[in-house]
VOPAGU-2260 file (C-alpha; in pm, 1 decimal, decimal comma):
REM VOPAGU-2260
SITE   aa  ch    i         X         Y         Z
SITE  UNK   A    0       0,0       0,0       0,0
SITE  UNK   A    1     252,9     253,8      17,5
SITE  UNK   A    2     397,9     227,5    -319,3
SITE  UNK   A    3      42,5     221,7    -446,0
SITE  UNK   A    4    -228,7     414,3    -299,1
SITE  UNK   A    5    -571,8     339,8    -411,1
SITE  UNK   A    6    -815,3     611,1    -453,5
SITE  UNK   A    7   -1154,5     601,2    -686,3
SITE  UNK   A    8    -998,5     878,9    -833,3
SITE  UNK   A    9    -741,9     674,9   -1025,5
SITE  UNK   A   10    -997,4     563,6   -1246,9
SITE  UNK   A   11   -1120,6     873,6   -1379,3
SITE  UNK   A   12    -989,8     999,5   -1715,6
SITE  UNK   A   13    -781,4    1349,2   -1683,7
SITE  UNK   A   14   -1101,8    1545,4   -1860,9
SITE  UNK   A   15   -1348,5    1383,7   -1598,4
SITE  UNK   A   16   -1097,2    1516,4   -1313,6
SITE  UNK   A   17   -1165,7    1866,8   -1441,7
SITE  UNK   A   18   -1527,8    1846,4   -1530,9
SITE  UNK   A   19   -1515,8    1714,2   -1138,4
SITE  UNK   A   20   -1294,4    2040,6    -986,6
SITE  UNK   A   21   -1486,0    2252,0   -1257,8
SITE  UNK   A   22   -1823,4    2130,1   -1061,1
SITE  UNK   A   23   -1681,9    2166,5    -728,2
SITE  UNK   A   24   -1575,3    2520,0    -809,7
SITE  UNK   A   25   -1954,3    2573,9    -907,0
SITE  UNK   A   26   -2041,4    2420,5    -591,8
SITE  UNK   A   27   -1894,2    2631,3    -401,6
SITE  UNK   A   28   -1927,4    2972,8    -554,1
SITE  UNK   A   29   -2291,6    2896,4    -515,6
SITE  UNK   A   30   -2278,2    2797,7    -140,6
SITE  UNK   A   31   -2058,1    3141,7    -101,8
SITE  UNK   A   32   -2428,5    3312,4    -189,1
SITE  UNK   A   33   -2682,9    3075,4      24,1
SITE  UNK   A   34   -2437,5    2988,0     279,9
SITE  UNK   A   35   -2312,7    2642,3     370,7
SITE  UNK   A   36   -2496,8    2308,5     301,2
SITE  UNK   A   37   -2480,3    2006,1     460,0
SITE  UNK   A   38   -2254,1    1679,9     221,4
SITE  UNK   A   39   -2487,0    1462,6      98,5
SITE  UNK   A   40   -2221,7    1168,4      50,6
SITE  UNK   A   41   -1957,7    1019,3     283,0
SITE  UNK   A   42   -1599,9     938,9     216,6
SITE  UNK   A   43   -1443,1     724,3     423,5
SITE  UNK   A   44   -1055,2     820,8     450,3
SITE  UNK   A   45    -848,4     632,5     667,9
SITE  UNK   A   46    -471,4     822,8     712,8
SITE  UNK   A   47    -147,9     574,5     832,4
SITE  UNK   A   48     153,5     687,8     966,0
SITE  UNK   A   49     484,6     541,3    1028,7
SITE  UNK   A   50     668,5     650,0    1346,5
């Protein structure tokens, strides 16, 4: 695992990674007008460290 991270976000072509951050960007320039709103889906991260 820590020469190869897995994230759902390996699977997405580079032009559906910026249709993605081009969304979020509309996400929240709207939420900087009505204020914030609650996430409506979880992600479960889990961070490991080595002492």
């Amino acid at each position: 695992m820590a020469e190869r991270p897995q994230s759902k976000f390996t699977r997405l072509t580079p032009a559906e990674f910026r249709q993605g951050l081009r969304r979020l960007e509309e996400d929240a320039r709207r939420e900087e007008a009505t204020g914030p709103v609650p996430v409506a889906e979880r992600y479960d991260v889990a961070v490991f460290a080595v002492p």
